[in-house]
VMD Tcl script that builds the backbone (N, CA, C; Angstrom):
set m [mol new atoms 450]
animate dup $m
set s [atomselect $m all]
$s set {name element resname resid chain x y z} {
  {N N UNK 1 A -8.789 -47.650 132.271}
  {CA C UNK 1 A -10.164 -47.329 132.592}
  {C C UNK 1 A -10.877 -48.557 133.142}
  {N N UNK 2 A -11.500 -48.152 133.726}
  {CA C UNK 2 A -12.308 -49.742 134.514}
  {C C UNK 2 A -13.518 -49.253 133.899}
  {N N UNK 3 A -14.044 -50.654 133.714}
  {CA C UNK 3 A -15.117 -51.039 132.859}
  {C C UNK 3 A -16.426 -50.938 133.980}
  {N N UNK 4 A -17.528 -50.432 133.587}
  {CA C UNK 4 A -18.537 -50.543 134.591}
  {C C UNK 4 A -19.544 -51.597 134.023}
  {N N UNK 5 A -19.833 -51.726 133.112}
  {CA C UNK 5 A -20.760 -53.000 132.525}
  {C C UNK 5 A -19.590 -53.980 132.145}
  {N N UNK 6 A -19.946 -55.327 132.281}
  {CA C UNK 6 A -19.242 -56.369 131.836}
  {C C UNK 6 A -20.441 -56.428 130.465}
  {N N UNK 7 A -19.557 -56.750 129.402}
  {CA C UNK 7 A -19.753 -56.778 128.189}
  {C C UNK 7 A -20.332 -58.207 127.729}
  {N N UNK 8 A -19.973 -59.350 128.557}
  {CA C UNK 8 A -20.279 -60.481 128.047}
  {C C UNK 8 A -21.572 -60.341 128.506}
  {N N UNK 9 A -21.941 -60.037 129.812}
  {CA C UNK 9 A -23.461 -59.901 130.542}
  {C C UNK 9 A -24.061 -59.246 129.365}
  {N N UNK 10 A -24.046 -58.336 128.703}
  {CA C UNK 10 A -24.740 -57.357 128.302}
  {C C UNK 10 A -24.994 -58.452 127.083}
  {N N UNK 11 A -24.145 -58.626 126.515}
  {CA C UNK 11 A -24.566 -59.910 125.265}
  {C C UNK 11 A -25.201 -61.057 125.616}
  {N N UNK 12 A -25.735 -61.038 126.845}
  {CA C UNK 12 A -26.461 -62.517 127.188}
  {C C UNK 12 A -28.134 -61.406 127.733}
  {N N UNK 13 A -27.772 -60.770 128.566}
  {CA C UNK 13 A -28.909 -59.963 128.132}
  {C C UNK 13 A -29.981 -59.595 127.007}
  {N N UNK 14 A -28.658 -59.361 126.027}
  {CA C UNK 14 A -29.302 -58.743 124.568}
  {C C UNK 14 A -29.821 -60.057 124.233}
  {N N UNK 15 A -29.163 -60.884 123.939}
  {CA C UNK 15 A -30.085 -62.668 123.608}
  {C C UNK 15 A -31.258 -62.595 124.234}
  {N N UNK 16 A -31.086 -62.670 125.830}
  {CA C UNK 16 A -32.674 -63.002 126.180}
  {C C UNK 16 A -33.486 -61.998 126.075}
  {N N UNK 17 A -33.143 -60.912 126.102}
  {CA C UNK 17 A -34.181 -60.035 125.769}
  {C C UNK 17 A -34.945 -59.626 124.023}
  {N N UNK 18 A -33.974 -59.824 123.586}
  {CA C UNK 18 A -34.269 -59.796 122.107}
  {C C UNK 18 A -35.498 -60.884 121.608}
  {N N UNK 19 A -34.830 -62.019 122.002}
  {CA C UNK 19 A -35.931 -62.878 121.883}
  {C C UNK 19 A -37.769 -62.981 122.961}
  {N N UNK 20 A -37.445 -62.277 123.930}
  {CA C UNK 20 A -38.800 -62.199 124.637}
  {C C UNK 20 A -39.275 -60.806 123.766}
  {N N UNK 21 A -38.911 -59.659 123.635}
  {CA C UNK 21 A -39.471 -59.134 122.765}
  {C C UNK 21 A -40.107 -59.018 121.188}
  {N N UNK 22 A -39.449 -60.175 120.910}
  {CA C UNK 22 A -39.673 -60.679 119.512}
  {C C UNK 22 A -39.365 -59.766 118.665}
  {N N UNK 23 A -37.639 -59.544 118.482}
  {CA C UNK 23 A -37.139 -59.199 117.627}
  {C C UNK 23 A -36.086 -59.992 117.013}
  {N N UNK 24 A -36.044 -61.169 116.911}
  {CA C UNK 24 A -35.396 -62.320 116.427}
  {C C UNK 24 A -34.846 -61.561 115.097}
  {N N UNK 25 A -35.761 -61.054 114.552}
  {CA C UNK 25 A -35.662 -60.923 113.051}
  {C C UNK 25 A -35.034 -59.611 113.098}
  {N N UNK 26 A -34.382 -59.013 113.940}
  {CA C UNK 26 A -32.850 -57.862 113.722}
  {C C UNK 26 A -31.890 -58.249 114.028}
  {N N UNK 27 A -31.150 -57.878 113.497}
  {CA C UNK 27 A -29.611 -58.004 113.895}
  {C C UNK 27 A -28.806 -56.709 114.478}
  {N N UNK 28 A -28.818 -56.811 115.816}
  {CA C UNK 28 A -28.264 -56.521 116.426}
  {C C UNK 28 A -26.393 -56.159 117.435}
  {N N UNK 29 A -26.181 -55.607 117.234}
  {CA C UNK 29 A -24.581 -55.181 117.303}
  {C C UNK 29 A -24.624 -54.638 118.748}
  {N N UNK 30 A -23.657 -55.133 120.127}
  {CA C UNK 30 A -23.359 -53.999 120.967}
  {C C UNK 30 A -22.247 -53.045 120.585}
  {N N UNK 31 A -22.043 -52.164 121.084}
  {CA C UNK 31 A -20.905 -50.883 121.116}
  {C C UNK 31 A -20.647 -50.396 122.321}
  {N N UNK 32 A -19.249 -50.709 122.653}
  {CA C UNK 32 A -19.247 -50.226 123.847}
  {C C UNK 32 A -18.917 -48.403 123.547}
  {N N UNK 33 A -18.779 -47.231 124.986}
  {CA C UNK 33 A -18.481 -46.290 124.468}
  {C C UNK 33 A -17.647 -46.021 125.476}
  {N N UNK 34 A -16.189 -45.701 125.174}
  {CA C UNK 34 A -14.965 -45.705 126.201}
  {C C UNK 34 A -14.714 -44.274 126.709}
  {N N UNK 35 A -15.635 -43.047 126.114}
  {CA C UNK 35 A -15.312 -41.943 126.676}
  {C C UNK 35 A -16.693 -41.027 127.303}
  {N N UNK 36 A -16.129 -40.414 128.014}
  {CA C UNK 36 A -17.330 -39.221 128.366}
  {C C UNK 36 A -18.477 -39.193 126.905}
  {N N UNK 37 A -19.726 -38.939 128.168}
  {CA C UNK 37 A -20.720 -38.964 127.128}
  {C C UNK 37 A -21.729 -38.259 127.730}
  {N N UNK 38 A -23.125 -37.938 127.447}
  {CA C UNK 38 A -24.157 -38.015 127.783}
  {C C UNK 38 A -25.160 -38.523 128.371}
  {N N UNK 39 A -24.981 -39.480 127.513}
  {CA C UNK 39 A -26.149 -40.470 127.690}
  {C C UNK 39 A -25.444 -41.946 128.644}
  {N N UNK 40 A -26.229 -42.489 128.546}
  {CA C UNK 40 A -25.691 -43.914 129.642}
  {C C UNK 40 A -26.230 -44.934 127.851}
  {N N UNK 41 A -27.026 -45.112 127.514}
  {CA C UNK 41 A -27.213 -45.808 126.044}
  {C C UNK 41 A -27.442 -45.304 125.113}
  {N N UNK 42 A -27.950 -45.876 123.905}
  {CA C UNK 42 A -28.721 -45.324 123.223}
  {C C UNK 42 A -28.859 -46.658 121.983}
  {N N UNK 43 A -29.400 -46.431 121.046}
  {CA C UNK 43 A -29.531 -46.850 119.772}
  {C C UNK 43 A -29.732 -46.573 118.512}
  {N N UNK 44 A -28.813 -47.339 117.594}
  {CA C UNK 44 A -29.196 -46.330 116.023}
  {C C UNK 44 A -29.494 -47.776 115.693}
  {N N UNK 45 A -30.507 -47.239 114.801}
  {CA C UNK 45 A -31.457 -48.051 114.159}
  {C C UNK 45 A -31.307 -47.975 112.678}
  {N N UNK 46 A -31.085 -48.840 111.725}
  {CA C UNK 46 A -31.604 -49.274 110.061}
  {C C UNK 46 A -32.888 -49.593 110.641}
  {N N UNK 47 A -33.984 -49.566 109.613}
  {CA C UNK 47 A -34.727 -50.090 109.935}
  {C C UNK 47 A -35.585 -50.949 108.465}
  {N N UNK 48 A -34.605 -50.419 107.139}
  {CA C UNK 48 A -35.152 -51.042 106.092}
  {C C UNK 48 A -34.239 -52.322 106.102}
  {N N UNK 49 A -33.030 -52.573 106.783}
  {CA C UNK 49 A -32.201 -54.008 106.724}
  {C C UNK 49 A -32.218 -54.343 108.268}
  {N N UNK 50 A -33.527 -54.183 109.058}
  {CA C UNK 50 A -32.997 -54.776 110.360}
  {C C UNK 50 A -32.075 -55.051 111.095}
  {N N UNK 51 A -31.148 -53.613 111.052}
  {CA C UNK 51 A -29.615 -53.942 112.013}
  {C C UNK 51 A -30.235 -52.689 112.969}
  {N N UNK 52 A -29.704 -52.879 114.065}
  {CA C UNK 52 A -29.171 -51.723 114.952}
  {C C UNK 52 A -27.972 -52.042 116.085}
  {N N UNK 53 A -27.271 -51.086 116.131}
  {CA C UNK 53 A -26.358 -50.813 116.919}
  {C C UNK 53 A -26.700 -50.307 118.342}
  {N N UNK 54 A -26.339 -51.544 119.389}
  {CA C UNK 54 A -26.829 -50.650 120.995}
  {C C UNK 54 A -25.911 -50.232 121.730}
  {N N UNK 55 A -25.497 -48.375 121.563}
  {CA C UNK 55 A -24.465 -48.227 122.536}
  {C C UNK 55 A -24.077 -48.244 124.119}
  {N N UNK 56 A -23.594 -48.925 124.247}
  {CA C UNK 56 A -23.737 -48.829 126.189}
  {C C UNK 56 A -22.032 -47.520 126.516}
  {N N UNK 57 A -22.652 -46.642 127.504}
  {CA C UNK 57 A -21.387 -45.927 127.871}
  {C C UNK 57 A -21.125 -47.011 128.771}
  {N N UNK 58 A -19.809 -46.666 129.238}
  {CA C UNK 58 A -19.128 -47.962 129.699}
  {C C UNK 58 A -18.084 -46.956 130.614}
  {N N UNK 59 A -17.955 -45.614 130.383}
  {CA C UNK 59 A -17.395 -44.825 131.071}
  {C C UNK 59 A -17.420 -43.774 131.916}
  {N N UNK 60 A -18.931 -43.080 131.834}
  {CA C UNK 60 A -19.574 -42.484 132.752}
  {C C UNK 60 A -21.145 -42.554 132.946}
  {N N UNK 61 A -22.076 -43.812 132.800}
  {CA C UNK 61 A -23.116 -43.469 132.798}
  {C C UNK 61 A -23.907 -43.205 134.217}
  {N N UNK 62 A -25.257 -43.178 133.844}
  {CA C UNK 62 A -26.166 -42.107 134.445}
  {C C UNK 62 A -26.979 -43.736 135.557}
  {N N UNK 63 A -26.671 -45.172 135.121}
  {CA C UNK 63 A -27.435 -45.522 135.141}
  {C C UNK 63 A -26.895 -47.080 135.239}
  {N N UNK 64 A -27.112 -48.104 136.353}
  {CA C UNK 64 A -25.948 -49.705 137.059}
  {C C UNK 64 A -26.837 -50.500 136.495}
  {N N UNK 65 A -28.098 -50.232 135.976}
  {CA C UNK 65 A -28.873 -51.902 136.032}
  {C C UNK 65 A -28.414 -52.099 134.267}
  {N N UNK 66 A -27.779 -52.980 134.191}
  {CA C UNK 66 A -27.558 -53.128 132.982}
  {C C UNK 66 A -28.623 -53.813 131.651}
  {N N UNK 67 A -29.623 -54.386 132.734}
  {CA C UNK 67 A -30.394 -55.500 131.931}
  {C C UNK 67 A -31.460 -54.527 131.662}
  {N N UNK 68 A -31.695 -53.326 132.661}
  {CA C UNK 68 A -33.135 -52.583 132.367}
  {C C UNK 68 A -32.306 -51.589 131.684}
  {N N UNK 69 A -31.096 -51.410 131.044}
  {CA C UNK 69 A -30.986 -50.423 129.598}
  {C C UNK 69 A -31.021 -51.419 128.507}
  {N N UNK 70 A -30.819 -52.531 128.584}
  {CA C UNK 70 A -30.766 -53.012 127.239}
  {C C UNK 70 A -31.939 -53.029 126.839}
  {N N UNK 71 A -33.176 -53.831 128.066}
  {CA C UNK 71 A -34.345 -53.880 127.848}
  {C C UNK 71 A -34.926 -52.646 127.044}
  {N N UNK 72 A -34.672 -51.304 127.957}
  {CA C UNK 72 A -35.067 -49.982 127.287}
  {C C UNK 72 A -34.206 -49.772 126.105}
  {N N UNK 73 A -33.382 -49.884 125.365}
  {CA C UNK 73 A -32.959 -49.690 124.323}
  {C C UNK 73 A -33.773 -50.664 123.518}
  {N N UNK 74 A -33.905 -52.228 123.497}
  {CA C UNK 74 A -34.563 -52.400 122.603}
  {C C UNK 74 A -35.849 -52.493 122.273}
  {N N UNK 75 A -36.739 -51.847 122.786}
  {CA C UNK 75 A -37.801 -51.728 123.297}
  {C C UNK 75 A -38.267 -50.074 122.119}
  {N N UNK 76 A -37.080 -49.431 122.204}
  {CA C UNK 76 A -37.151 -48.180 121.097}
  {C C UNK 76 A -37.034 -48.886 120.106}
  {N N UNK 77 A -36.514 -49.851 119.705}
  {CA C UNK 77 A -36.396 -50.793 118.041}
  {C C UNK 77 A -37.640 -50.930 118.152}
  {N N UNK 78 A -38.679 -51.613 119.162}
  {CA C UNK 78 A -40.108 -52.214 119.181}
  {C C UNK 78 A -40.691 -51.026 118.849}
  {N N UNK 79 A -40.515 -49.957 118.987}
  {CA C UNK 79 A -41.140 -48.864 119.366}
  {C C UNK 79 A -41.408 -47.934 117.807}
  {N N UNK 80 A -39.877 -48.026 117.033}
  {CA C UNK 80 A -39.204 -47.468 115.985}
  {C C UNK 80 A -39.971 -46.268 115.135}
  {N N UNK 81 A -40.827 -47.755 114.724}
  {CA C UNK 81 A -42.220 -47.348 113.433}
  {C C UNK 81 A -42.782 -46.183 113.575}
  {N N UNK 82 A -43.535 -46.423 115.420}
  {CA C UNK 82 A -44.458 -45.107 115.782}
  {C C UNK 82 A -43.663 -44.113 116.079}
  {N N UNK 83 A -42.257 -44.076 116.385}
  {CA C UNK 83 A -41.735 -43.134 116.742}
  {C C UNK 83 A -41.564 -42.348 115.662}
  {N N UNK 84 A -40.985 -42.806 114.698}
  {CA C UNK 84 A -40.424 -41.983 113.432}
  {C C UNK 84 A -41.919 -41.403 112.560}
  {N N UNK 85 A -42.864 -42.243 112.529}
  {CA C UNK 85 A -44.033 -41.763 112.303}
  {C C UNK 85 A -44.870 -40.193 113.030}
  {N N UNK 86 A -44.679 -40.204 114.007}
  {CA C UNK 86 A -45.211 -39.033 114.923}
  {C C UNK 86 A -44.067 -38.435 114.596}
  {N N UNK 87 A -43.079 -38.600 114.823}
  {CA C UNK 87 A -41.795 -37.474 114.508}
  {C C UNK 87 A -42.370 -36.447 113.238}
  {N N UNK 88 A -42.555 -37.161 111.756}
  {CA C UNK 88 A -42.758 -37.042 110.925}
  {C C UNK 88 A -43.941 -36.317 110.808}
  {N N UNK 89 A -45.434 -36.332 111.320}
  {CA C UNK 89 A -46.354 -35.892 111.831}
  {C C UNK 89 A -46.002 -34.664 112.333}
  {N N UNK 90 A -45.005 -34.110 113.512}
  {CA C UNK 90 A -44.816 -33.414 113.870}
  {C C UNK 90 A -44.007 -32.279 113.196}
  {N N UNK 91 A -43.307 -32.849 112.305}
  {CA C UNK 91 A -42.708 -31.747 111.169}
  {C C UNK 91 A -43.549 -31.716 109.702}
  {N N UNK 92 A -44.764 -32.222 109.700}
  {CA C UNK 92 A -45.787 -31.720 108.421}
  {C C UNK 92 A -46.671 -30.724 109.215}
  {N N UNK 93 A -46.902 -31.584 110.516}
  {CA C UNK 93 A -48.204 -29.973 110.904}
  {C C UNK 93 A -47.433 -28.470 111.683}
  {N N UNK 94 A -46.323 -28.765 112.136}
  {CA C UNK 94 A -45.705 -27.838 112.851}
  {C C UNK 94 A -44.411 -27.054 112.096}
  {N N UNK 95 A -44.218 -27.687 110.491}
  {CA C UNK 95 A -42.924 -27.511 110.167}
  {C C UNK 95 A -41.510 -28.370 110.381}
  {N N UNK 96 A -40.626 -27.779 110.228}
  {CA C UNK 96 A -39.004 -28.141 109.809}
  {C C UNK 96 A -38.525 -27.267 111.025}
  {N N UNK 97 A -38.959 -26.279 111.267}
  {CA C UNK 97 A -38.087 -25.180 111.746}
  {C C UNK 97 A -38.006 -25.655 113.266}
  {N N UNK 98 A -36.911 -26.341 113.903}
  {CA C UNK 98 A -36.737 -26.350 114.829}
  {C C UNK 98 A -36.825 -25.079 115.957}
  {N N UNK 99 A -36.215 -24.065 115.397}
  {CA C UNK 99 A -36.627 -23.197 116.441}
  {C C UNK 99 A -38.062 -22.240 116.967}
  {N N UNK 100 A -38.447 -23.246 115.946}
  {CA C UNK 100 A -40.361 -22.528 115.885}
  {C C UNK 100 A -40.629 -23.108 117.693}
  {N N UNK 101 A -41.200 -22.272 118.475}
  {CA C UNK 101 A -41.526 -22.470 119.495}
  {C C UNK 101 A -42.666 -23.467 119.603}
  {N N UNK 102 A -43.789 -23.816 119.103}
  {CA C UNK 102 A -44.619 -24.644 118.802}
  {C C UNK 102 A -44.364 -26.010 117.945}
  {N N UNK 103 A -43.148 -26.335 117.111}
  {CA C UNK 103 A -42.465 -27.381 116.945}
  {C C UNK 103 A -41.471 -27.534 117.806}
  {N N UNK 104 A -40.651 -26.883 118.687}
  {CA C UNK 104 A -40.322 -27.593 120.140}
  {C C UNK 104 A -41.086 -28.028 121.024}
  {N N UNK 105 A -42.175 -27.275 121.437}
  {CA C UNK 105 A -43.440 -27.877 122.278}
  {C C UNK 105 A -43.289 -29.093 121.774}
  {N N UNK 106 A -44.412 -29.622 120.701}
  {CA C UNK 106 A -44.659 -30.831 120.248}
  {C C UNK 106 A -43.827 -31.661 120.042}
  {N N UNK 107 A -42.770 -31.362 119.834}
  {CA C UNK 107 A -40.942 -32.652 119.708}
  {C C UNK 107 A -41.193 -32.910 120.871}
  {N N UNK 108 A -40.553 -31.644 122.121}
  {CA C UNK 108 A -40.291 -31.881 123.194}
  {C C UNK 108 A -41.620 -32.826 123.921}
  {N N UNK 109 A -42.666 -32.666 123.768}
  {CA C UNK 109 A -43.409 -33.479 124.418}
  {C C UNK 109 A -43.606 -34.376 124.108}
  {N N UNK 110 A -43.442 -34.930 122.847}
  {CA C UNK 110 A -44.006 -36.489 122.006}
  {C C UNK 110 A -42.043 -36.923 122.975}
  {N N UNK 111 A -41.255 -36.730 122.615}
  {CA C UNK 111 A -39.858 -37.152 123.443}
  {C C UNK 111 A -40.004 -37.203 124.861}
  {N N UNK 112 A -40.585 -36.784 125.258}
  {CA C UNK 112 A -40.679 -37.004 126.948}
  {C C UNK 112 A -42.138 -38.035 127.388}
  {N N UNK 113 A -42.609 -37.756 126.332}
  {CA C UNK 113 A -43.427 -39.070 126.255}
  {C C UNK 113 A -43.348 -40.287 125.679}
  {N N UNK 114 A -42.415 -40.430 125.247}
  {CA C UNK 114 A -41.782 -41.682 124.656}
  {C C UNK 114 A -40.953 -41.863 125.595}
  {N N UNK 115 A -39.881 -41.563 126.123}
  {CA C UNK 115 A -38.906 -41.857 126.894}
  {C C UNK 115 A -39.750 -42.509 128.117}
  {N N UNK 116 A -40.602 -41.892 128.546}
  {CA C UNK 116 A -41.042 -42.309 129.862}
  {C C UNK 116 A -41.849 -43.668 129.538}
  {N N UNK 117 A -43.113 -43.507 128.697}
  {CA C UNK 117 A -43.581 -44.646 127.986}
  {C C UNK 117 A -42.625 -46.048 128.092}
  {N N UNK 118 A -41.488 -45.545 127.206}
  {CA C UNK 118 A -40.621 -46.688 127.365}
  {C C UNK 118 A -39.584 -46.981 128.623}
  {N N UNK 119 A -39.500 -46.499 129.265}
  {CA C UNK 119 A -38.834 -46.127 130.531}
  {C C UNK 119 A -39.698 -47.178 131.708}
  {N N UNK 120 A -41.185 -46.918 131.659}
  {CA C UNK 120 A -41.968 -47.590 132.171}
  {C C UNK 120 A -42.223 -48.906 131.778}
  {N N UNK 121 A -42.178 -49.389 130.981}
  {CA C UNK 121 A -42.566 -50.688 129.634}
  {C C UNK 121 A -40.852 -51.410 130.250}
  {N N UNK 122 A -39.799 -50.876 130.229}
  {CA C UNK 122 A -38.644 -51.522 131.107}
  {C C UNK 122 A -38.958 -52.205 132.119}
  {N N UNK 123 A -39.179 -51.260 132.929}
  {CA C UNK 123 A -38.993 -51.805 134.333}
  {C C UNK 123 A -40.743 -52.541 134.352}
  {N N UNK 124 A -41.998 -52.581 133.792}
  {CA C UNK 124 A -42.369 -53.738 134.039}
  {C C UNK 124 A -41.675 -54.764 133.429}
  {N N UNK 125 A -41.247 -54.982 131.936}
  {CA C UNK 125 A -40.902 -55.816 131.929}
  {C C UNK 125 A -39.603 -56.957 132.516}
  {N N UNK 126 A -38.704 -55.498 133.617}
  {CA C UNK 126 A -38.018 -56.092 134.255}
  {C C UNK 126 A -38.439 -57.069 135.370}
  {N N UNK 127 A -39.770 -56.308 136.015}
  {CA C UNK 127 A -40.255 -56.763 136.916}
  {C C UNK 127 A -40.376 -58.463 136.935}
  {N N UNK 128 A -41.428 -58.636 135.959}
  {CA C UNK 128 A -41.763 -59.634 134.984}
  {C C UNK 128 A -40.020 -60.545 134.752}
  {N N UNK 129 A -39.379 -60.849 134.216}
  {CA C UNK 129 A -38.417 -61.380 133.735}
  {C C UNK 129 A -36.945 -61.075 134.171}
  {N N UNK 130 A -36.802 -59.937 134.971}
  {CA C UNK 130 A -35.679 -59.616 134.896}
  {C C UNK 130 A -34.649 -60.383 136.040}
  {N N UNK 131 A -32.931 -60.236 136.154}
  {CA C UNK 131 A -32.601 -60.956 136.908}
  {C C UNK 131 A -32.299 -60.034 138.315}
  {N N UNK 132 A -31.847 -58.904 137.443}
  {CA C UNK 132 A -31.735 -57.159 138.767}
  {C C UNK 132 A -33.315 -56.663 138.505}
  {N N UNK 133 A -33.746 -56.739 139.388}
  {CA C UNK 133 A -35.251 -56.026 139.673}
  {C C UNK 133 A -35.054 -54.714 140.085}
  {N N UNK 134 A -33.415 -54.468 140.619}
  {CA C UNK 134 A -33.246 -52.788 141.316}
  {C C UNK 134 A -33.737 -51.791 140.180}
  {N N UNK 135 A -34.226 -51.269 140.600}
  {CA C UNK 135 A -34.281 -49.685 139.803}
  {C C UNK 135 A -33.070 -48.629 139.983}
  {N N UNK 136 A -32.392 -48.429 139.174}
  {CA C UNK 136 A -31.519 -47.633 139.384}
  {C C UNK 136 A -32.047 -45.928 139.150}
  {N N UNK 137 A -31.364 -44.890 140.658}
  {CA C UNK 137 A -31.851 -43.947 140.529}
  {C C UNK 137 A -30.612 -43.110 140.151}
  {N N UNK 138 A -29.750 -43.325 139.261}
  {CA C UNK 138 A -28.972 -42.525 138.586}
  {C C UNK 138 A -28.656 -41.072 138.615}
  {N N UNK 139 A -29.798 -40.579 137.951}
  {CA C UNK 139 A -29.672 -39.282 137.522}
  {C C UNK 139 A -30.499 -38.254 138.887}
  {N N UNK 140 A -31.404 -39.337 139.684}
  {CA C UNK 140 A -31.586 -38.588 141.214}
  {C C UNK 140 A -30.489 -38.343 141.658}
  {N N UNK 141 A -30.043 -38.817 142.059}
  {CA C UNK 141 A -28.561 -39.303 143.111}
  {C C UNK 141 A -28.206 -38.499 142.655}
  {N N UNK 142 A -27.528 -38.038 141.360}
  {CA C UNK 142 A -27.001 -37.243 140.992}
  {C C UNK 142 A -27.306 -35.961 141.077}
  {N N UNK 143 A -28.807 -34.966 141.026}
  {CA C UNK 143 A -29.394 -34.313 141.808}
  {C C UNK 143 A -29.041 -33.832 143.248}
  {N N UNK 144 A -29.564 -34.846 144.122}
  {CA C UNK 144 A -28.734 -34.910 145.283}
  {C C UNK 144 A -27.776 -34.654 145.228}
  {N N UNK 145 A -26.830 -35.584 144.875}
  {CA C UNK 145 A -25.300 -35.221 145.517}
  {C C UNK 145 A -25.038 -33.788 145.379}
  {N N UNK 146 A -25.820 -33.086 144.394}
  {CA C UNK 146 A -25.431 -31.629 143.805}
  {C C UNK 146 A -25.565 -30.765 144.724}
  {N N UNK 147 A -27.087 -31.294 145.117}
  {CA C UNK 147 A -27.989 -30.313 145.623}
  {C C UNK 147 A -26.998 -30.492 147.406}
  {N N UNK 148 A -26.611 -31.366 148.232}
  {CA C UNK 148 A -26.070 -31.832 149.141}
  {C C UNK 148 A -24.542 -30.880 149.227}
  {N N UNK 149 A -24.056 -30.344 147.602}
  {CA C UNK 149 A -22.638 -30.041 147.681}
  {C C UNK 149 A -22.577 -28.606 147.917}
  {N N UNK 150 A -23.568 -28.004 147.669}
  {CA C UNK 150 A -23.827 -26.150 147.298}
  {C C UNK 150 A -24.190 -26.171 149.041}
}
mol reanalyze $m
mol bondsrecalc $m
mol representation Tube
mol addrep $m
């Protein structure tokens, strides 16, 4: 399998970025992910012993700039508190019941507003600091090519 992120980059990344965000005080793990996936990253978070794990797919992702996923992955650690908080919010006033149509509304929208939130908060801060300023259009392209094949 050929590797699409170099792994050492991504650990010199995670250094400088960790520290401009001021999360010194986690400990942090990469993971690479060697098979089909979903996602292009993600992150699991402790958040009562300050570890998290940042997975990078490494085998089909959605997404080349490597420095603006790490950025956006740890940026959800920055993020963590309010996230899990509104989550939580959202299953006292709306319920448990996922398939309640009005607790998908409100998931689905507090999640698409976080993603983008932080999605945006990336790429300035790539702007700002970063060494690839490209924006990668991933999951367009991918659109396209679709839409180009039918």
């Amino acid at each position: 399998m050929k590797k699409i992120y170099d792994l050492d980059l991504a650990q010199k990344y995670l250094n400088k970025w960790q520290d401009i965000l001021r999360l010194r005080d986690w400990d942090i793990k990469l993971f690479e992910v060697k098979k089909s996936w979903r996602k292009t990253a993600d992150v699991k978070i402790d958040e009562v012993d300050k570890r998290a794990i940042l997975m990078l797919n490494n085998h089909n992702p959605h997404s080349y700039n490597l420095e603006a996923l790490i950025i956006h992955e740890l940026l959800h650690i920055k993020l963590w508190g309010m996230d899990q908080m509104i989550e939580d919010l959202i299953g006292k006033v709306f319920g448990q019941d996922q398939e309640d149509l009005k607790y998908q509304f409100a998931f689905d929208k507090f999640m698409e507003i976080l993603e983008t939130t932080t999605e945006d908060l990336a790429k300035s801060y790539l702007q700002l600091g970063g060494e690839n300023k490209e924006i990668s259009f991933g999951r367009v392209e991918k659109q396209v090519k679709k839409e180009l094949q039918d």
